[in-house]
C-alpha positions in Angstrom: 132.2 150.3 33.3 133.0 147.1 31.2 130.8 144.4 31.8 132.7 140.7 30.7 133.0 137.3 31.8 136.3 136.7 31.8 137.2 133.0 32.9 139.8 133.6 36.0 141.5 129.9 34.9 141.6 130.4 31.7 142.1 134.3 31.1 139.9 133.6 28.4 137.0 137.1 27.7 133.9 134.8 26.5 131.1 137.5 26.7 130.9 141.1 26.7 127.5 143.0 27.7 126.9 146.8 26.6 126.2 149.4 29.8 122.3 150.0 30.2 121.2 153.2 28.3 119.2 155.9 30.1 116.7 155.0 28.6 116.7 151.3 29.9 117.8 152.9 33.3 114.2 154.9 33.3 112.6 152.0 31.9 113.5 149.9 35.2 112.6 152.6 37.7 109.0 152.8 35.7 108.6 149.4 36.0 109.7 148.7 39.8 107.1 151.3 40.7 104.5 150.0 39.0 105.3 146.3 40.0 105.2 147.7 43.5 102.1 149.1 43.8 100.5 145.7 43.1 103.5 144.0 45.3 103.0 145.9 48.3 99.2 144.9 48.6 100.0 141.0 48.1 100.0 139.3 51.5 102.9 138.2 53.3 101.9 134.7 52.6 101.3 135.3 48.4 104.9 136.6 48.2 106.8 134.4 49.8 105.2 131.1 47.6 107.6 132.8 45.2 110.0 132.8 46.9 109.7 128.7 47.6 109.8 128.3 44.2 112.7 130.0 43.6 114.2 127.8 45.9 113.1 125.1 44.0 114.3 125.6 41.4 117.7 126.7 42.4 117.9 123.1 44.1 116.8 121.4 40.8 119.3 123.1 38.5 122.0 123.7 40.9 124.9 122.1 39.0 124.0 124.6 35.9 123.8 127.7 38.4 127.2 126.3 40.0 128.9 126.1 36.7 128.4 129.2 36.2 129.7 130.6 39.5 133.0 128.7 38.9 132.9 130.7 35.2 132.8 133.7 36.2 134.4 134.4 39.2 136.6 131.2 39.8 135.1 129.7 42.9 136.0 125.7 43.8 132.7 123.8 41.9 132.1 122.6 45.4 131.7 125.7 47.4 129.9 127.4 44.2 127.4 124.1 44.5 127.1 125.2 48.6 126.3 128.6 47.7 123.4 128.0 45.8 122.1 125.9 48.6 122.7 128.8 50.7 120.6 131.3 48.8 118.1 128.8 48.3 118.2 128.4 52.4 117.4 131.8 53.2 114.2 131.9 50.7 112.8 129.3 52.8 114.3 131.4 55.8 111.8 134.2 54.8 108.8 131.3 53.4 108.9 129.7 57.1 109.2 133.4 59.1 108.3 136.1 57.2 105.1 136.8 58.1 105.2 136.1 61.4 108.1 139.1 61.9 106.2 141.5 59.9 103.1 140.9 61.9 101.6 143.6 63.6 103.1 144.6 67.2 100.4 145.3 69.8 102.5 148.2 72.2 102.0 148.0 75.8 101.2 151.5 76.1 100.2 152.8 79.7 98.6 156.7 78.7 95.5 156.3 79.9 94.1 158.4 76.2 95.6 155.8 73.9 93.4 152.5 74.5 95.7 150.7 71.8 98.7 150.7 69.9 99.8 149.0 67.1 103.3 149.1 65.4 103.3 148.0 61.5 105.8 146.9 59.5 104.9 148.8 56.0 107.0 148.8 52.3 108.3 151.8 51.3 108.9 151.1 47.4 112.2 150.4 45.0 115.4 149.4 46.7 118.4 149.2 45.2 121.4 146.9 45.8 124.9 147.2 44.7 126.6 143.8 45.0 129.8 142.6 44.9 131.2 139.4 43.1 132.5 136.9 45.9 129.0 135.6 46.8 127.6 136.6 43.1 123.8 134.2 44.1 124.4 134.9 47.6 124.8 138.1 48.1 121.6 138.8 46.1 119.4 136.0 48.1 120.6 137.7 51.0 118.7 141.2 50.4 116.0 140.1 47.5 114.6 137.8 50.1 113.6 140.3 52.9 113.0 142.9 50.8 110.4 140.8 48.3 109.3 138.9 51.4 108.5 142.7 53.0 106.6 143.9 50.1 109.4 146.0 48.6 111.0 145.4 44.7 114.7 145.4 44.2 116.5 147.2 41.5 120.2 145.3 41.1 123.2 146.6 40.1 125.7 144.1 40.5 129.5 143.3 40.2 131.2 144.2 36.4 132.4 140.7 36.1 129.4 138.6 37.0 126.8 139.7 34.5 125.6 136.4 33.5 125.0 135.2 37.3 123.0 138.4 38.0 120.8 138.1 34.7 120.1 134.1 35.5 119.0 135.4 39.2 116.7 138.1 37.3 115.3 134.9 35.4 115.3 133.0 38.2 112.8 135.0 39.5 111.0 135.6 37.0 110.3 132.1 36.1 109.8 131.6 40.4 106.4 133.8 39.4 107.5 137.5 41.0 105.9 139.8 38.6 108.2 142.2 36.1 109.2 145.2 37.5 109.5 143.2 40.9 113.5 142.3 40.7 115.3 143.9 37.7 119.2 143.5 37.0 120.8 146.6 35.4 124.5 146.6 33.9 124.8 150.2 35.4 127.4 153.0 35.2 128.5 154.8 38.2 126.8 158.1 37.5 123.8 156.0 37.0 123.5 155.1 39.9 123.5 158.5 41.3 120.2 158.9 38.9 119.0 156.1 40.6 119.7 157.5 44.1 117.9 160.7 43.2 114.8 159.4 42.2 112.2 159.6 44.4 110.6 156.2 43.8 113.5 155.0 45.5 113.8 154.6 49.4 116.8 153.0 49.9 120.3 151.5 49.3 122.1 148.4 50.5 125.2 148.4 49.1 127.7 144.6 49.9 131.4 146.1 48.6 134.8 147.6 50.0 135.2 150.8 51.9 135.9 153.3 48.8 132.4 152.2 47.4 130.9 152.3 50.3 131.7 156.0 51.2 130.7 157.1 47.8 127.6 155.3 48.0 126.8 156.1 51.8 127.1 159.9 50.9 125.5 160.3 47.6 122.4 158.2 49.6 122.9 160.8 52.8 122.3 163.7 50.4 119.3 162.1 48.8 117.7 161.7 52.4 117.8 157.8 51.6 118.5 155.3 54.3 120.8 153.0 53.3 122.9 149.8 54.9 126.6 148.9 54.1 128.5 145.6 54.5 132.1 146.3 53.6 135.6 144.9 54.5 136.5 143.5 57.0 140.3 141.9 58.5 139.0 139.2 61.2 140.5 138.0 63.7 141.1 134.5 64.6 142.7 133.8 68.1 144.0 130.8 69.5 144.1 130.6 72.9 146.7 128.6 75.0 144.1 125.8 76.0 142.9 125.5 72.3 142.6 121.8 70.8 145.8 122.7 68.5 144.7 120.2 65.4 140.8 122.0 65.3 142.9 125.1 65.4 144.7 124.7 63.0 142.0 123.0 60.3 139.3 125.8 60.8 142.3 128.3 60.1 143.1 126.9 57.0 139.7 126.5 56.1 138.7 130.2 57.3 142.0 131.9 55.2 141.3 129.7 52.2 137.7 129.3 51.6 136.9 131.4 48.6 141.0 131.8 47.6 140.6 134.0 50.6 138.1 136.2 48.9 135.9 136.5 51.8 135.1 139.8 54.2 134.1 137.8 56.9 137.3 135.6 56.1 139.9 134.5 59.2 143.0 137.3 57.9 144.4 138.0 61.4 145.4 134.6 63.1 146.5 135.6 66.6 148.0 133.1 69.0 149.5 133.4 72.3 152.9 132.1 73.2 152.5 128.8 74.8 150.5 127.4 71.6 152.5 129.6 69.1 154.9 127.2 67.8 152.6 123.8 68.1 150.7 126.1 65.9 152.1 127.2 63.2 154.4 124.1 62.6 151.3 122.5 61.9 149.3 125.4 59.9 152.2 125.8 57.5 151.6 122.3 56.8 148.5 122.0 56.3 148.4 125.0 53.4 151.2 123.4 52.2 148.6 120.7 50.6 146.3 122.8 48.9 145.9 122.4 46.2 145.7 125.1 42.9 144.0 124.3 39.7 141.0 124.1 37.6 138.6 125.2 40.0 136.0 122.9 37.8 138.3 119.7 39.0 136.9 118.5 42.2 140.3 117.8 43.7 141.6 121.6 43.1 141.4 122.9 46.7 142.8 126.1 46.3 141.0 128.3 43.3 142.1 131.1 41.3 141.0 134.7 42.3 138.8 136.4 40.9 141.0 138.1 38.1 144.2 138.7 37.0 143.7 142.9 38.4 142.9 141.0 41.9 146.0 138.5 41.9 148.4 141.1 40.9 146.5 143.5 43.7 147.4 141.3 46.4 150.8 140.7 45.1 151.7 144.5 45.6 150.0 144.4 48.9 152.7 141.6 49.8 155.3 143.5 48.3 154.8 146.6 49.8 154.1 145.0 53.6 157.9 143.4 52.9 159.1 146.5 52.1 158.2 148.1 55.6 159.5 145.4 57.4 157.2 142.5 57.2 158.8 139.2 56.9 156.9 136.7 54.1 157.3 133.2 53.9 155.6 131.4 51.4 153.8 128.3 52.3 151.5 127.1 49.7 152.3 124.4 47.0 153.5 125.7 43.4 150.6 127.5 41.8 149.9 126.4 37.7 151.4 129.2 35.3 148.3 130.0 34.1 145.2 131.5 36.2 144.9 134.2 38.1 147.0 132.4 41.5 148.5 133.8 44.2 150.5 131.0 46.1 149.4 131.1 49.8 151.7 133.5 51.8 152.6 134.1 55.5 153.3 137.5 57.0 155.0 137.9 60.3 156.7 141.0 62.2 153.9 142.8 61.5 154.8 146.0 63.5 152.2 149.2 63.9 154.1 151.1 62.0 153.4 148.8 59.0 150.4 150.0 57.0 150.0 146.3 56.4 149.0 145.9 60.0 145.6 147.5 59.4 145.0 146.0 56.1 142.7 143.9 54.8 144.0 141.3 51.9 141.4 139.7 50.0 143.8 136.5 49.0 145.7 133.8 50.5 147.9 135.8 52.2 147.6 135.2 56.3 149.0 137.4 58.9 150.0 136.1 62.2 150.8 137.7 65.5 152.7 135.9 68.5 150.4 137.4 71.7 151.8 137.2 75.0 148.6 136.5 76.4 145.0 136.4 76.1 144.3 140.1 77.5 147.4 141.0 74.7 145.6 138.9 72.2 142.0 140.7 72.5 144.2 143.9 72.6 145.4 142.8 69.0 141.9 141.2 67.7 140.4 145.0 68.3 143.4 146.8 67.0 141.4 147.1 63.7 139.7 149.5 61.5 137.2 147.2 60.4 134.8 145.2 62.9 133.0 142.7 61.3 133.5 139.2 62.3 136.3 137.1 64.3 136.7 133.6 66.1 138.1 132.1 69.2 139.4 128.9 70.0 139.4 127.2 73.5 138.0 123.8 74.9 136.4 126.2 77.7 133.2 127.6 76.6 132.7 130.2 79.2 136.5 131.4 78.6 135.6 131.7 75.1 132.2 133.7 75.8 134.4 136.1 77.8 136.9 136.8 75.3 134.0 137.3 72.6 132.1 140.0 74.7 135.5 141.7 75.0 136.1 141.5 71.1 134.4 144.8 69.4 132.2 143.2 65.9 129.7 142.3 64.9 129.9 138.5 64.9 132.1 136.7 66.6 132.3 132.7 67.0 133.7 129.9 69.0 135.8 127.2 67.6 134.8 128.2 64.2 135.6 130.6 61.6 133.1 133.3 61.5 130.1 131.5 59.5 127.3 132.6 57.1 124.1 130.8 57.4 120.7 131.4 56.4 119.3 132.1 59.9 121.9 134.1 61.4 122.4 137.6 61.3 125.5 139.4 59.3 127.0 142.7 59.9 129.8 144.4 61.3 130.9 147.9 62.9 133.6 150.7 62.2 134.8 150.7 59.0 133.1 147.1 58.3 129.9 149.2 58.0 126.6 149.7 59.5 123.1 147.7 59.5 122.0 144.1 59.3 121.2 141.4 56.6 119.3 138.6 57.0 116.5 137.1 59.6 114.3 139.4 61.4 116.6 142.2 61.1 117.4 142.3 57.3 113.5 142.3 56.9 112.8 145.4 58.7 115.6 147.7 57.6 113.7 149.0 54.8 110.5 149.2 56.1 108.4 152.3 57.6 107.7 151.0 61.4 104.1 153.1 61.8 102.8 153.9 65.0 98.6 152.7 64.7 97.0 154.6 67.7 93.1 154.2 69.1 91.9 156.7 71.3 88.4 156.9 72.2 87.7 160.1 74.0 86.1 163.6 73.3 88.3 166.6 73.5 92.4 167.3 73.6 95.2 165.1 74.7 
């Protein structure tokens, strides 16, 4: 597994990074355990001061941890800026409720022999995460902070093309206070990461990538007897319902398909509208990609970045192709994109039949999909027509209409009027193929923790 920033505007290699040896691999594992047998005895309170600081300091250096987003992985400057605010968001998340979630539970328990119960929240030791490279700050934040927060270290291995991101975060961290051993960033190989399945030190594995990695993960952490949580793709749906304010609509699609260069799980790729709106609609969505614009994502008037990497453009071009080729019709709507970069110019894909594999695919681009519904009961039919479940969104000016349809929509998130969001107190997960647990608030923080039973009894003889 190579290990390189490569600039996705430039196409320009700047920095290679050697695998981690065995022995460095070994070396990690020593240390988390070692670090956590002092970690797990701080209090609540003690661990998450370091936390505050981290946030600290991401706020006081946030253009250099920016910058460094936009190298690696070609994210707009602006939303790399709104990332780091985000990670710092959820350590304060965990500074202003940690320890009030992982305080112990008193259990109303009626047997007349048990005279009290108690339900603790308890670390269980290393934990490691395997990140992907869309969210390179925020995907870490997001598990680092509940896991430090519950008394647990982290082992990272993170994405092949953001190496520099994930060794600032290890520094970050380290200069925030949390002691060595408590957070370390690996450049790790695949069959390393079995090793560091296997060992027993290690009691878990959340894993933020797409399905393949995901299953290979999931099962080599079911054989180890690990418990382990998976976000992984997901194709959301965003409906538009026939009383929808048409111009909202339309800006939070573009926004939802877009943001990221459409690099985003939780992203809008299935815009569904019904009949009456259909038209209106897309007259005025097409033109409104139209003026993105593609460029240096560094400039802050480029409003449409380049992906990730040259692998991911041409990925997304084939997916186009071979939807085309089974009957899709493509119509591209997006500006001119610069000859250089790794740009795909924004695409729409309609007659999208069930017999097109593209149907059930998820594109990780600027490539929308759009389905004429004949109604809302047709267009809920569509939104859950899905292998993936993790987010979706839908539009209407009548709230209670718009609770209705989201009960009937099977994710795990859905929103109203709004793209489906990540914040720093809200939950984030999915279903079906989009995986299985949660990360972030209450929930992130105890999915890694052993929930022991405390019981008093004071009487002589047998239950």
């Amino acid at each position: 597994m190579a290990y390189a920033t490569t600039n996705p505007y430039t196409g320009e290699t700047i920095k290679n990074f050697p695998n981690a040896t065995d022995a460095e691999v070994a070396l990690a594992l020593d240390s988390g355990d070692k670090a956590f047998r002092n970690w797990k005895n701080t209090p609540v309170q003690q661990r998450v001061t370091i936390l505050q600081k981290a946030a600290d300091l991401l706020r006081a250096n946030s253009e250099e941890y920016a910058k460094l987003l936009t190298l690696e992985m070609g994210k707009l400057l602006g939303e790399a800026q709104a990332e780091v605010e985000l990670s710092a968001a959820i350590f304060e998340y965990y500074v202003e409720n940690a320890e009030r979630q992982l305080a112990p539970e008193k259990l109303p328990s009626k047997d007349p022999v048990v005279t009290e119960a108690w339900l603790v929240h308890e670390p269980l030791g290393i934990i490691l995460a395997i990140e992907p490279w869309n969210f390179p700050y925020y995907q870490i934040a997001r598990i680092i902070a509940p896991q430090l927060a519950a008394g647990n270290v982290v082992v990272l291995k993170h994405a092949s093309n953001v190496p520099q991101s994930a060794a600032l975060f290890e520094k970050l961290m380290l200069d925030a206070g949390l002691p060595v051993g408590g957070f370390k960033n690996l450049y790790a190989t695949r069959e390393q990461l079995e090793t560091i399945i296997n060992d027993p030190r290690v009691h878990g594995v959340a894993l933020t990538g797409s399905e393949a990695a995901g299953a290979v993960v999931a099962a080599q952490a079911g054989k180890a007897l690990k418990k382990s949580t998976m976000e992984l793709g997901g194709a959301d749906a965003f409906v538009v319902l026939d009383d929808a304010d048409i111009d909202k609509a339309v800006k939070w699609a573009v926004f939802g398909r877009h943001w990221n260069a459409g690099q985003v799980c939780c992203s809008s790729k299935r815009i569904i509208v019904v009949e009456e709106v259909y038209d209106a609609f897309l007259e005025k969505y097409k033109a409104s990609v139209a003026v993105l614009k593609a460029g240096d994502p560094m400039d802050p008037t480029t409003t449409l970045a380049p992906l990730s990497s040259q692998s991911a453009a041409d990925d997304v071009q084939k997916q186009v192709e071979d939807a085309i080729k089974h009957g899709a019709t493509a119509t591209v709507i997006g500006a001119a994109i610069p000859e250089r970069g790794a740009f795909v110019q924004p695409v729409l894909l309609t007659d999208l039949t069930k017999d097109n594999p593209a149907y059930y695919w998820e594109f990780f681009g600027p490539v929308s999909l759009v389905f004429r519904a004949k109604s809302e009961s047709e267009a809920i039919e569509i939104a859950n027509d899905s292998p993936f479940g993790l987010g979706g969104s839908v539009f209407t000016q009548n709230i209670e209409r718009g609770r209705q349809v989201a009960a009937q929509i099977s994710t795990g998130m859905v929103y109203i009027n709004h793209p489906t969001a990540v914040k720093a107190d809200l939950p984030f997960g999915g279903v079906r193929r989009s995986g299985y647990g949660r990360e972030l608030i209450g929930l992130g923080l105890k999915e890694f923790v052993n929930h022991k039973l405390i019981g008093v009894t004071d009487i002589d003889g047998q239950f």
